[in-house]
C-alpha positions in Angstrom: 0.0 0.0 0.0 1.1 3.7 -1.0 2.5 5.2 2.6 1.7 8.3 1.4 -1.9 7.4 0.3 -2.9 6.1 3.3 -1.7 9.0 5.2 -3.6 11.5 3.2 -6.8 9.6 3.3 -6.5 8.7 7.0 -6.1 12.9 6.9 -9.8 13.0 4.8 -12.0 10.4 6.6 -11.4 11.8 10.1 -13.3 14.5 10.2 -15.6 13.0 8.7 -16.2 9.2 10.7 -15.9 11.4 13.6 -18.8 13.3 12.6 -20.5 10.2 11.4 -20.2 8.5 14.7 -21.8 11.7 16.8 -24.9 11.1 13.7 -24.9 7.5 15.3 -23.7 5.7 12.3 -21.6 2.8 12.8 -18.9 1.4 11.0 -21.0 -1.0 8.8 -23.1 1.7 7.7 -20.5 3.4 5.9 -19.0 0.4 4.7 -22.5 -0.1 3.1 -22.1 3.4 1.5 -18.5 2.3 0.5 -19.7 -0.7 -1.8 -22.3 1.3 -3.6 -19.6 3.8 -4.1 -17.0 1.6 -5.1 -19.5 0.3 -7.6 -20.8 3.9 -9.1 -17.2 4.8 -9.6 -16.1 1.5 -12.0 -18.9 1.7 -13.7 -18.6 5.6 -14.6 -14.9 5.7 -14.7 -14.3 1.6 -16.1 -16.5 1.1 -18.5 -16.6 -0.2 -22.0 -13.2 2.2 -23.0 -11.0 -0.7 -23.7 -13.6 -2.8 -25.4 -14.5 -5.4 -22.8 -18.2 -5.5 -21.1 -18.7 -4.0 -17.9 -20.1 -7.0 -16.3 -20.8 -7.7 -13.3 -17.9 -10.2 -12.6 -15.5 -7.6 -14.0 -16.8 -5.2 -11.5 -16.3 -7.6 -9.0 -12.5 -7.8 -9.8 -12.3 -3.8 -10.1 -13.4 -3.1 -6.8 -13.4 -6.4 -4.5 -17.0 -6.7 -3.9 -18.9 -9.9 -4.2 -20.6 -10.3 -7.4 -24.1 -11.1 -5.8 -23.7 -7.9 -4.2 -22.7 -5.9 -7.0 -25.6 -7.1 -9.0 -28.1 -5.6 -6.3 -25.4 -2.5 -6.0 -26.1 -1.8 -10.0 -30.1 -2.3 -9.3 -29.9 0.4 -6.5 -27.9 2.8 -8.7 -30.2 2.2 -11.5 -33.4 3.4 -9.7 -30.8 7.0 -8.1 -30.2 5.7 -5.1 -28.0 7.8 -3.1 -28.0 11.2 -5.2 -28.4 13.9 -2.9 -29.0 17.4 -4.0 -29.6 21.0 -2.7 -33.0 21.8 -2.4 -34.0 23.6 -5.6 -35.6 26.8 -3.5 -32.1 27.4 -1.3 -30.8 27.0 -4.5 -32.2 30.0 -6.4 -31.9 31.6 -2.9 -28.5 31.7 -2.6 -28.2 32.7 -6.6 -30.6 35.4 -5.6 -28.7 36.7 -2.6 -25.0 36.1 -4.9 -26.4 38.4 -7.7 -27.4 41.4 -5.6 -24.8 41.5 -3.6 -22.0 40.9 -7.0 -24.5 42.9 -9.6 -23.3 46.8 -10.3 -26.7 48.2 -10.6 -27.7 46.5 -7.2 -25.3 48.5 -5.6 -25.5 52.2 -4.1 -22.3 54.5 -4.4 -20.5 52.8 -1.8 -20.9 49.3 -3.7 -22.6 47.7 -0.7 -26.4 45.8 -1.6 -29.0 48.7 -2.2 -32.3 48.5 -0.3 -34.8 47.1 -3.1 -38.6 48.0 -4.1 -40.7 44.9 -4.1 -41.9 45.9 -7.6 -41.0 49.0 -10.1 -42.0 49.4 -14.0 -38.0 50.3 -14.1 -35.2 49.5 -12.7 -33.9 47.8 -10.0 -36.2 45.8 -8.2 -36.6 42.3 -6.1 -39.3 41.2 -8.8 -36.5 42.1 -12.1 -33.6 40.4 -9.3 -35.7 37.2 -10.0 -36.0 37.7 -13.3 -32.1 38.4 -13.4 -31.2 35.3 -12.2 -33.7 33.4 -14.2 -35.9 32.0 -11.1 -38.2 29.5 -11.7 -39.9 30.8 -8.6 -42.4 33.4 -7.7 -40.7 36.6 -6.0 -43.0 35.9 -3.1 -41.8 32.4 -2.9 -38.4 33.3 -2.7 -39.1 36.7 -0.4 -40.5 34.3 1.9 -38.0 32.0 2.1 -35.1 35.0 2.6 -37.5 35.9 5.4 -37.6 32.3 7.3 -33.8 32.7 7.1 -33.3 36.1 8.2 -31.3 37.1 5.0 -33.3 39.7 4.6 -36.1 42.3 6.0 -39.2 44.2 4.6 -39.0 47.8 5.7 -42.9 49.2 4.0 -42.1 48.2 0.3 -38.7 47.9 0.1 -36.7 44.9 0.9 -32.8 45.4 2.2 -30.0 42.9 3.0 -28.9 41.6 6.1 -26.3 39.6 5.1 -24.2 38.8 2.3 -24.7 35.0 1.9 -27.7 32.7 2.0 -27.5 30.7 4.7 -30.5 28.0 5.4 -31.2 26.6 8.7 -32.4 23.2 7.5 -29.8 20.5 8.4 -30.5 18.8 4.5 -29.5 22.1 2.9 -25.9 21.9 5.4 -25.1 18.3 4.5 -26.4 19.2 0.5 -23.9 22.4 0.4 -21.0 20.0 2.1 -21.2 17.5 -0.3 -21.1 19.6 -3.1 -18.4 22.2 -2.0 -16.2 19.6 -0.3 -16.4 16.9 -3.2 -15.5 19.7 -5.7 -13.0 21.0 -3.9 -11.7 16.8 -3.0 -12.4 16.8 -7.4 -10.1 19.7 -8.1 -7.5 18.0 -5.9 -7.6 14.3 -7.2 -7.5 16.1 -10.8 -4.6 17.6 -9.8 -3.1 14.3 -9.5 -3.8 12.4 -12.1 -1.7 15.2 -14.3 -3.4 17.6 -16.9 -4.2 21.6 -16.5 -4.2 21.7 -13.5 -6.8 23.6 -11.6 -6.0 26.6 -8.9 -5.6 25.0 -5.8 -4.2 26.6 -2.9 -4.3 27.4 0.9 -2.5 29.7 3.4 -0.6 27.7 6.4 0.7 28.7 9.8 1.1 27.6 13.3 1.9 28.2 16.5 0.2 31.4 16.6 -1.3 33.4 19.6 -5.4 32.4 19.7 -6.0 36.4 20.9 -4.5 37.4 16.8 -6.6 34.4 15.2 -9.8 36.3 16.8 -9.2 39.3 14.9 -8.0 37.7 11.6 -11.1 35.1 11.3 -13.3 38.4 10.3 -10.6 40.1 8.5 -10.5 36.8 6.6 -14.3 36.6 6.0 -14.6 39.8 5.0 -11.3 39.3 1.9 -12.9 36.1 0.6 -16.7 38.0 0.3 -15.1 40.6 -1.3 -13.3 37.9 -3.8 -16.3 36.0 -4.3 -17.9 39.2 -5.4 -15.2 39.8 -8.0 -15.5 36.5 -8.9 -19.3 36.8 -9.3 -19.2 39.8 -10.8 -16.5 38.6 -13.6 -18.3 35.2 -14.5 -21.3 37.3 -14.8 -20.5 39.7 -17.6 -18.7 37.4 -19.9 -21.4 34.9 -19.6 -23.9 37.9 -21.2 -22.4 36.8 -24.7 -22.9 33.5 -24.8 -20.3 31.2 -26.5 -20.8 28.2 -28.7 -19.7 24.7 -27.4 -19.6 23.0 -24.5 -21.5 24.1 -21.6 -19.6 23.2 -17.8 -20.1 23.9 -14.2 -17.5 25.5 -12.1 -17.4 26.3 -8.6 -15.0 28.5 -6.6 -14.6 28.4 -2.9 -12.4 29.9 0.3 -12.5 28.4 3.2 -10.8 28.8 6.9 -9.7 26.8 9.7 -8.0 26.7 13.1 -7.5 24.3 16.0 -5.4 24.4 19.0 -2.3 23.6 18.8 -0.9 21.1 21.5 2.7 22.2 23.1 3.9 18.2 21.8 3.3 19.3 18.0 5.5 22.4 18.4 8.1 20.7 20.0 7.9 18.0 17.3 7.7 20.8 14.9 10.4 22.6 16.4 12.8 19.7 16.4 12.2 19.4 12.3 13.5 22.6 11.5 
């Protein structure tokens, strides 16, 4: 076994099976998820490229699971099984809240989020925001849904931002939005490896740093990686008003943060390395 494998995997699945095991799942469960996985992945990455017929014995080989098993495995994926997805109305949400806040003629002088009219025959408005991002959702819908969430607040007819990001308070729309940022950010990092362009992947790393300067930072840091976002936004936005013939993709673009303590073993251990 790869050394160096195993220690970056062992690095990925903690977090996680620790998390697992406070949702009460136990080791066979995710070994159950593990098989159906192992399955979806030979047959969408395996398949008939080289000629040969993706049966179910040769899936068996691939990924050391039982033929029986992979038979029912195939059935299961067959019928979606397993897909998980955001729900479609914090979806258009969060494009909502992402437009006005990245969107030049959503913005006063300042370039913060203006304060919007419900409706207007020109203009800015919340009804033409809906109708810039293409929701398939009545404005009320979608008002009422920033409202359950305290994104935003009706003050007589206008409606103004409270914050810059949607942010739902169902735990299905947490666990959608971690399996879609994480496993595109674990994607751009496993392409990475295999070779090929290689997409922009990056963080910022120190340690053994005074917890009293990390409290001041952590917003400092928030506040850079809205205002990149924004540009982001705000950049994907314009070029994509000419469409282009071709292929159509996805993308996504993410920061994150992080800290933990630091225990006085690791920085002798990584004092000694220097």
């Amino acid at each position: 076994m790869n050394e160096a494998l195993k220690t970056a995997v062992l690095s990925l699945l903690r977090p996680l099976v620790r998390y697992l095991i406070g949702q009460g799942w136990t080791f066979g469960a995710l070994t159950d998820l593990l098989k159906t996985i192992y399955v979806a992945e030979v047959t969408h990455h395996y398949g008939e490229s080289d000629g040969r017929p993706l049966t179910d014995s040769r899936i068996s080989l691939l990924s050391g699971i039982h033929r029986k098993e992979v038979k029912r495995l195939r059935l299961d994926l067959a019928i979606g099984q397993g897909r998980i997805s955001l729900r479609h109305g914090a979806n258009v949400a969060a494009q909502m809240i992402a437009a006005w806040v990245a969107t030049a003629d959503y913005q006063d002088q300042t370039g913060k989020p203006m304060s919007l009219p419900l409706r207007a025959e020109t203009g800015p408005s919340f009804e033409a925001l809906t109708r810039l991002v293409k929701a398939d959702m009545r404005p009320g819908t979608l008002l009422d849904e920033l409202l359950r969430v305290g994104v935003v607040v009706v003050e007589g007819e206008m409606v103004r931002l409270l914050r810059t990001a949607y942010v739902s308070d169902l735990p299905e729309d947490h666990l959608a939005f971690l399996g879609a940022n994480v496993g595109d950010h674990l994607q751009s990092a496993i392409h990475n490896l295999e070779g090929g362009q290689p997409y922009f992947e990056r963080a910022l790393f120190f340690d053994d740093l005074p917890a009293g300067m990390l409290e001041q930072v952590r917003a400092d840091f928030a506040a850079m990686g809205d205002a990149l976002l924004r540009q982001a936004h705000q950049q994907v936005t314009q070029m994509d008003k000419v469409p282009l013939p071709g292929q159509r993709r996805r993308m996504r673009f993410g920061v994150y943060y992080y800290e933990e303590p630091q225990k006085a073993a690791e920085r002798r251990r990584d004092g000694d390395d220097e």
